[in-house]
C-alpha positions, 0 to 999 in steps of 0.5 A: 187487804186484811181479807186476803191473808190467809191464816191457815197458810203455814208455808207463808207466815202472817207477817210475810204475808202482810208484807206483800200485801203492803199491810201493816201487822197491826193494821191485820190484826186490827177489829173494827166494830164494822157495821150492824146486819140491818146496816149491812142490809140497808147498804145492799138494798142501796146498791142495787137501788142505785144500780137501777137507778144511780140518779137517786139522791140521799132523799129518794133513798131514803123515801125509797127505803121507808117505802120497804118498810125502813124507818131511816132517816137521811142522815144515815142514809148519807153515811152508808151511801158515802161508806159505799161511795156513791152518789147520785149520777146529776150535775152538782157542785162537788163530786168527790173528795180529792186527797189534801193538796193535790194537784188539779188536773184539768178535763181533757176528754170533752169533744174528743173523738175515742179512735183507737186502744190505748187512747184513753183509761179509766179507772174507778171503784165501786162497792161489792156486796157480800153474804156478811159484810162487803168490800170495793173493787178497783177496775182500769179499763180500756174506753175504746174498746171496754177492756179490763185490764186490771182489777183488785179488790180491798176491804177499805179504801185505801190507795194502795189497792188502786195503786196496784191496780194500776201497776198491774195495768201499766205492764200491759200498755200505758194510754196516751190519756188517764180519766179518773174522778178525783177522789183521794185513791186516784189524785194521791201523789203516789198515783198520779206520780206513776202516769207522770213517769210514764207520760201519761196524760192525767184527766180528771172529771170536772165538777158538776159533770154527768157522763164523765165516766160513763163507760166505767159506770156501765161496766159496774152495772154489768158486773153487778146485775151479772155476776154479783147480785147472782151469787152470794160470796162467804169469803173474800176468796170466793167473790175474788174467783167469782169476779175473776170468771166474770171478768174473763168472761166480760174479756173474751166471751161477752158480745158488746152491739156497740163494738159490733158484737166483739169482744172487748178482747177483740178490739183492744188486741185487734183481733177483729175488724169491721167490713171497712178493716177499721175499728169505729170511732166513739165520739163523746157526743154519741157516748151516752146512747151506746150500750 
C-alpha cells in the first residue's frame, strides 16, 4: 500500500493518507532493502516463464534459467518463486501456506454444475512486474460468468489489501459459494469472518489439487500477456491506470467463445442470452477444455 500515497499531495497530509489506507506511519516510512536489478530480472523472466508454462517447477526454472545464460541455483530460485507466490500448477502434497490456526474449510466445488452468476467466487493473487521493481494484485471473480468484480493491488502481501477487495465486491452481490487457496490473506479470520457474516459458503482448494482455480489462473494470463508484458509501468499509479483500462476492457469489451463471444458483463448482468433464452451450463468436468 506504501506505493499509493502520494507525497506531494498537500490537501491530504501523509498521516491522513496512511489512515485510509490502513497503513501505519512507521510501516510508510519504512525502506526495505528490497531486491537487486539481477533479482528483479530473474523474478521477470520467472513470471513470464510460468505464464507460458505454469507446470515448471523450482528445477525446470532453474535449468530454464541457466540455459539464458543465469548461473542460478535452485535455492534462489525457490526464494524468488516463493516472493513471487507461485508454484507449479501439478499434484502435490501442499499447496499454500494458510494463516496459523485457521479454520479448515472443505472443497465443495467438486462435481458441481456452475449454472448462474453469483453462484460461485473466486478469488486470487498474482505478481505484477514493473520497470523497477513490482507489485501483487488481488482479483475476485465471477466463475460463471468471468466477471471482475474487484481488484486492487498492494506492495506486500498483506491481508489487508485482499480484504478490501473483498469488501469492495460484497457491495456488488454476495455469492451462494467463496473458492479460494488457503494462503494466509484468504484463511485470516478477518476474511473468512466477512463470508460467514454475509452467509457465504467458504471452499477452499484441496491439497494436491490441479484445476481448483482454473478460471482465475486463466484470467491472470490474460492480463499478463494482454496488458502487462505490453507495457512497462514506472510508478504504482501507471500500472494502477493500466490495469483499470484493461479490466474495463476484460468487462465490457472482450468476447469470451466460451460464454458464446459475450462479455463477461453481459452474462453476469444478463444483458445477453442464448438462442434457447438461458445461459449455459459449465460443469467442472468440462472446466479445463474451455477457454
Amino acid at each position: 500500500m506504501r506505493g499509493l500515497i502520494e507525497s506531494c499531495y498537500s490537501e491530504i497530509p501523509i498521516y491522513r493518507q496512511c489512515e485510509l489506507l490502513g497503513l501505519s506511519r512507521s510501516g510508510y516510512y519504512y525502506q526495505s532493502q528490497g531486491e537487486s536489478p539481477l533479482n528483479e530480472r530473474l523474478m521477470n523472466l520467472l513470471d513470464e516463464q510460468y505464464t507460458k508454462m505454469p507446470f515448471y517447477g523450482v528445477e525446470k526454472m532453474t535449468e530454464w534459467l541457466r540455459r539464458q545464460g543465469f548461473p542460478v541455483n535452485p535455492k534462489r530460485i525457490r526464494r524468488l518463486l516463493r516472493l513471487m507466490g507461485l508454484e507449479a500448477i501439478y499434484p502435490k502434497k501442499r499447496l499454500s501456506i494458510p494463516a496459523e490456526g485457521h479454520k479448515k474449510y472443505p472443497y465443495l466445488l467438486r462435481g458441481l454444475t456452475i449454472e448462474r452468476p453469483d453462484q460461485v467466487w473466486c478469488a486470487d493473487i498474482t505478481y505484477i512486474r514493473m520497470l523497477h521493481g513490482f507489485v501483487y494484485l488481488v482479483a475476485v471473480m465471477d466463475w460463471y460468468s468471468r466477471y471482475v468484480l474487484a481488484w486492487e493491488l498492494s506492495n506486500s502481501l498483506d491481508k489487508q489489501f485482499c480484504l478490501d477487495t473483498l469488501g469492495r465486491a460484497l457491495l456488488i452481490s454476495q455469492p451462494e459459494i467463496f473458492n479460494s487457496d488457503q494462503g494466509s490473506q484468504f484463511t485470516s479470520t478477518e476474511f473468512t469472518g466477512k463470508l460467514e457474516i454475509a452467509g457465504v459458503r467458504i471452499s477452499m482448494d484441496g491439497r494436491g489439487r490441479v484445476f481448483d482455480n482454473i478460471f482465475i489462473e486463466r484470467l491472470w494470463r490474460s492480463v499478463k500477456q494482454e496488458e502487462v508484458y505490453t507495457k512497462s509501468y514506472e510508478t504504482v499509479r501507471d500500472a494502477r491506470d493500466g490495469l483499470a483500462g484493461y479490466f474495463r476492457l476484460y468487462n465490457t469489451e472482450r468476447l469470451h467463445e466460451s460464454l458464446g463471444y459475450r462479455t463477461p458483463h453481459e452474462v453476469y448482468f444478463g444483458a445477453s442470452r442464448n438462442e434457447n433464452g438461458q445461459a449455459g451450463l459449465i460443469h467442472l468436468k468440462e472446466a479445463c477444455f474451455l477457454s
